[in-house]
N, C-alpha and C positions, 0 to 999 in steps of 0.2 A: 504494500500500500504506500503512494506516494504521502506527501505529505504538501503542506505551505508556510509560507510565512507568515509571523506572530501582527507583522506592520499589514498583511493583506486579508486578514480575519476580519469578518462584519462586526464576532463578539465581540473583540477587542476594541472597534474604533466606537460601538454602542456605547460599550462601559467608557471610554475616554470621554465622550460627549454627555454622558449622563451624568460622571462625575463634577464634571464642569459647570453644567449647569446646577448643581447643588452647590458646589463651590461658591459660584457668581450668587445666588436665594443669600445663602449667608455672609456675603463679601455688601451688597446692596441693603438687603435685611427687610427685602418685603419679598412677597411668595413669586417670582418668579415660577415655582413650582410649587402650587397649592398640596398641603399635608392634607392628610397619608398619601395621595396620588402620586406622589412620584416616586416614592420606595414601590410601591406597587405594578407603577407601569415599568418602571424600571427592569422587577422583578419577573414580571409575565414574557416584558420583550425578550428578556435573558432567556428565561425557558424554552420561546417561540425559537431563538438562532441554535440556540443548543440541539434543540430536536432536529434538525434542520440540517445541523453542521456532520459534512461528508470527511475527511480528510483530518487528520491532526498535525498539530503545531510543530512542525521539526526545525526549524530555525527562528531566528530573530528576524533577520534583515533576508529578502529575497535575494537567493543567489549566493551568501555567506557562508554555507555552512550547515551543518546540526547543531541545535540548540544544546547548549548545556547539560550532563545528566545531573540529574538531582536525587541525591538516593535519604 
């Protein structure tokens, strides 16, 4: 099974973008992302790429290599 890289994963750039914008909610300090909603759509979008997701993470960067082993 081949694999892809970590920078060309949808979960990855989800979660980058969903961080952020909880970041910026409490950087500003009004709801940009109305509570509980965004832990939750957060949480369902995650599940929705996960199921979804063909391929696992074998490197960082396209083209670089294999990822790290981590034992």
């Amino acid at each position: 099974m081949t694999g892809k890289a970590l920078f060309t994963s949808k979960i990855f750039w989800w979660n980058v973008i969903a961080g952020g914008l909880q970041v910026a909610t409490w950087a500003v300090g009004s709801g940009l992302i109305p509570q509980p909603y965004g832990v939750a759509v957060q949480s369902i979008v995650n599940i929705i790429l996960r199921l979804v997701t063909t391929e696992p993470i074998t490197s960082v960067l396209p083209g670089v290599g294999p990822a790290p082993k981590t034992t």
